[in-house]
C-alpha positions in Angstrom: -15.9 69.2 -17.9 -19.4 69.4 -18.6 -21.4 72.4 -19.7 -23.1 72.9 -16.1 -20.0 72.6 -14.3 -19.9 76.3 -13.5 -23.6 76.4 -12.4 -22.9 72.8 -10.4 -20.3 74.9 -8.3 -22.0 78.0 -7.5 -25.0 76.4 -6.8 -22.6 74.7 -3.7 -21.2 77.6 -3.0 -24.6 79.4 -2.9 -26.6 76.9 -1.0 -23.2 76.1 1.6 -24.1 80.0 2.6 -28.0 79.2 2.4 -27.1 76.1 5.1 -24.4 77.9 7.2 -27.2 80.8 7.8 -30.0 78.3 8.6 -27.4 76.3 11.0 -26.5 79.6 13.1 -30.0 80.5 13.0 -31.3 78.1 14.1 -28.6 78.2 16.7 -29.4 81.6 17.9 -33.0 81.6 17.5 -33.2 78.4 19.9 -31.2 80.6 22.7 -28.0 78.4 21.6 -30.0 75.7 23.2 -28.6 72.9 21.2 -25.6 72.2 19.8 -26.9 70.0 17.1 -28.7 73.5 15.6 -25.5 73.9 14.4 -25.0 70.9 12.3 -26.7 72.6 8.9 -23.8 75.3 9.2 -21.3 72.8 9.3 -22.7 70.7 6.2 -22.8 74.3 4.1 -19.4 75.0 5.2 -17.9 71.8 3.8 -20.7 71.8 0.7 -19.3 75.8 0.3 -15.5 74.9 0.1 -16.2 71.9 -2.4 -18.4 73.7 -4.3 -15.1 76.5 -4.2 -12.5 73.7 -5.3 -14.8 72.6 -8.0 -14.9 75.7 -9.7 -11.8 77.1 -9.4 -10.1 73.8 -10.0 -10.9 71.8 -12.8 -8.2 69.3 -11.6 -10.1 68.4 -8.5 -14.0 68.8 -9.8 -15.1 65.0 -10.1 -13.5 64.8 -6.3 -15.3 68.3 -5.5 -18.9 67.1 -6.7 -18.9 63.4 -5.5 -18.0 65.1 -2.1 -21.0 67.4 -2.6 -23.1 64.1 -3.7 -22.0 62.4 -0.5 -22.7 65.3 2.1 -26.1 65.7 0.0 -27.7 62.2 0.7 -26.3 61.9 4.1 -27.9 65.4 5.1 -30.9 64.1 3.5 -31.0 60.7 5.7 -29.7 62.7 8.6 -32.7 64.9 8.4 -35.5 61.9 7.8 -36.0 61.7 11.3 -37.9 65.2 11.5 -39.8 63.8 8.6 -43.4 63.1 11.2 -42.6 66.4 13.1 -42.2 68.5 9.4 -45.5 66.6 8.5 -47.5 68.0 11.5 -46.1 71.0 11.3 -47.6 71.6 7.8 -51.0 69.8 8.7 -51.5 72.2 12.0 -50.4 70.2 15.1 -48.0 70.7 17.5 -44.3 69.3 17.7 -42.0 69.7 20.1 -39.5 72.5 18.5 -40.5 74.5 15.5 -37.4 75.8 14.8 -35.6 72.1 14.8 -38.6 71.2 12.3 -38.1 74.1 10.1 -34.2 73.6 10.4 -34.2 69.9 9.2 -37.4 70.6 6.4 -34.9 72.9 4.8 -31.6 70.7 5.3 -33.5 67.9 3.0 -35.1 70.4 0.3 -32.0 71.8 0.3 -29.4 68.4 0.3 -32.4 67.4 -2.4 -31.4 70.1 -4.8 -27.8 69.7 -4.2 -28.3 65.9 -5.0 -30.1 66.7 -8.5 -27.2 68.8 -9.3 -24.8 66.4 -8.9 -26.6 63.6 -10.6 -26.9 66.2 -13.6 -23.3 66.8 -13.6 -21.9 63.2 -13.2 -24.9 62.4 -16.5 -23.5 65.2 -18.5 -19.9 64.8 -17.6 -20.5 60.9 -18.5 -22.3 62.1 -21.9 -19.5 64.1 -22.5 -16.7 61.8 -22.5 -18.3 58.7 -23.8 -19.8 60.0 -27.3 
């Protein structure tokens, strides 16, 4: 596969940890308040395993990556909804949970990175086999 298909990977693996921190986190620093805290863990745990199947199996890393692609944008849409609270947050005023707005800021910076990654890969893998 392409030349950043190594770096594609770990870059899953790595920010699957990143989420599945910021999920129980936020979990535990809301008094396990709300489930839904919970629902950045559960995106890096599936972005983690992909990102695992990807790089140890070259077989499966076109399946691996799309599925990383896929969980990307829909963390990012998933997350647009804190998108007025993140934006008062960073001007001053108040909002109803920090730790929901801080949660969801770093889902879509995070999904937004993962998404580059995977458009780099499917461009370079496309490159690759089409000379």
């Amino acid at each position: 596969m392409a030349n950043s298909s190594p770096s594609t990977f770990m870059l899953g693996i790595v920010l699957g940890i990143v989420l599945v921190v910021l999920g129980v986190g936020a979990y535990v620093l809301s008094d396990f308040a709300s489930i839904t805290a919970l629902i950045p863990a559960i995106f890096g745990l599936v972005i983690g395993i992909l990102g695992a199947v990807g790089r140890q199996q070259p077989a499966r890393q076109r399946l691996a990556v799309y599925g990383i692609g896929l969980l990307a944008v829909l963390g990012v849409l998933g997350s647009m909804r804190g998108v007025p609270a993140i934006i008062a947050l960073l001007t001053g005023e108040a909002v109803d949970s920090v730790i929901a707005t801080v949660s969801q800021g770093a889902m879509i910076v995070i999904c937004l990175v993962l998404l580059a990654a995977v458009i780099q890969f499917v461009r370079e893998t496309r490159a690759s086999t089409n000379p």
